[in-house]
C-alpha positions as CSV (number, residue, x, y, z in Angstrom):
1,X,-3.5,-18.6,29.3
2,X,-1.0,-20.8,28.7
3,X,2.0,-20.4,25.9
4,X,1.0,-22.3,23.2
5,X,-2.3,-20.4,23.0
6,X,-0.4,-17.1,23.2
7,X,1.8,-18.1,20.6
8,X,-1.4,-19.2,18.1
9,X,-3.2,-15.5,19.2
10,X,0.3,-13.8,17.9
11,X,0.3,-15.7,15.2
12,X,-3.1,-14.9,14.0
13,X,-2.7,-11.3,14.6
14,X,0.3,-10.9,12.8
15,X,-1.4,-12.7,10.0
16,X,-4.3,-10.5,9.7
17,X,-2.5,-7.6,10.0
18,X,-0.2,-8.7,6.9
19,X,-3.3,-9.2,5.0
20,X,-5.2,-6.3,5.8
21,X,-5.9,-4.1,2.6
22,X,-5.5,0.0,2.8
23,X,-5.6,2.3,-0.1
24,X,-2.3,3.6,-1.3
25,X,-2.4,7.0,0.3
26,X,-2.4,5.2,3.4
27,X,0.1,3.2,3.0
28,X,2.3,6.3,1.8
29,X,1.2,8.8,4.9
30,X,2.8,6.3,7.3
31,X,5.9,5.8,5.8
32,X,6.3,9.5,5.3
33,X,5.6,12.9,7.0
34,X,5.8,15.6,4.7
35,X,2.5,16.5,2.8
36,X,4.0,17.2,-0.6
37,X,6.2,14.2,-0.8
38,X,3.6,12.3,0.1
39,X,1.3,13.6,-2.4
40,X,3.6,13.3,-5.6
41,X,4.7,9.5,-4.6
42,X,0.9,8.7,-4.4
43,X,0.2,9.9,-7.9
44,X,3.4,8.4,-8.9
45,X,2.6,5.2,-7.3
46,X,-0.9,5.0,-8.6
47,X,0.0,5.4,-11.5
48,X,2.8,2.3,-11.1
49,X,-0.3,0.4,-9.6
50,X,-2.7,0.6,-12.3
51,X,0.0,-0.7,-15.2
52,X,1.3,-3.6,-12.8
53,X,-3.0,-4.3,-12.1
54,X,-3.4,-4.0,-16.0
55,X,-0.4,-6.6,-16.6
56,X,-2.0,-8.8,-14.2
57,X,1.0,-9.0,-11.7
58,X,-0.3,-7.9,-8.8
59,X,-2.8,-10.7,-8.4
60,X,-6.0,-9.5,-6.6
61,X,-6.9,-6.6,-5.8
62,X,-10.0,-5.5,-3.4
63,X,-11.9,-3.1,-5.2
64,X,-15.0,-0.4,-3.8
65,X,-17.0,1.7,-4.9
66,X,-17.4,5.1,-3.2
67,X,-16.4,8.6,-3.1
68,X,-13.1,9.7,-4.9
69,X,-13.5,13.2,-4.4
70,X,-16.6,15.4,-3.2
71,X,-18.5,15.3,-6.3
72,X,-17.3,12.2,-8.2
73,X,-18.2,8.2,-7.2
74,X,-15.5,5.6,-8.5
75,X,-13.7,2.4,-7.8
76,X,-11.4,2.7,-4.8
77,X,-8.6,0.1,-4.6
78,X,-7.1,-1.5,-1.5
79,X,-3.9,-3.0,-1.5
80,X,-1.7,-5.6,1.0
81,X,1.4,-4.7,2.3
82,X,2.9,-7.5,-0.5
83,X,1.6,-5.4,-3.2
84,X,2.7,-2.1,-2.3
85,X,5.8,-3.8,-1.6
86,X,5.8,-4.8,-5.3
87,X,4.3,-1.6,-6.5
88,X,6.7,0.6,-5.0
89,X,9.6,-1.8,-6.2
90,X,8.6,-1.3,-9.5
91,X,8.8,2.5,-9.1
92,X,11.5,4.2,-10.4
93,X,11.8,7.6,-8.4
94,X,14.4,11.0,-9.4
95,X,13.6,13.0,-6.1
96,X,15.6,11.8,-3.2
97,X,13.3,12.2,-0.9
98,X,10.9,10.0,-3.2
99,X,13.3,7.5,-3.3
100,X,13.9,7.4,0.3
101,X,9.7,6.8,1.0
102,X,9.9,4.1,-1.9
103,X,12.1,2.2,0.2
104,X,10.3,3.1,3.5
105,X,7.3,1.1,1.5
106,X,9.7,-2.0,0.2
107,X,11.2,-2.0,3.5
108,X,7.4,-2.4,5.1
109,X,6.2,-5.5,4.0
């Protein structure tokens, strides 16, 4: 293989992987560690998400349906590095440790 081609493969792996779409949770668990920080940035950042998707300033968004919990069926929304980037730039945390996994986020994109 010769350069050029291994610079186009690099290329268009780094491109796919900068547009692959993951839910916000997952997104949050890698920039962070502990389970109850994680848990109260993802409501928070939800909650950030569906105002900025409301306003229309996060462009599109991939939406499923399937299973939100055991019992209930609803959309499911995936998100692009970019957004989260945008969502979590809009967030405006108290906590310290919820402000250092907002910037983990920012930083990530």
């Amino acid at each position: 293989m010769n350069a050029r081609t291994r610079t186009a493969r690099q290329t268009l792996r780094a491109r796919r992987r900068a547009n692959q779409k993951r839910t916000i949770a997952t997104h949050v668990r890698k920039a962070t560690t502990d389970a109850a920080t994680a848990k109260g940035v993802i409501a928070a950042l939800r909650r950030t998400a569906r105002e900025l998707r409301k306003a229309g300033l996060l462009g599109k968004v991939q939406t499923r349906i399937a299973r939100v919990t055991a019992d209930r069926i609803g959309p499911v929304y995936r998100y692009t590095a970019a957004q989260i980037a945008l969502i979590a730039a809009n967030y405006r945390p108290r906590k310290a440790e919820y402000k250092l996994a907002a910037a983990q986020l920012r930083l990530a994109a």
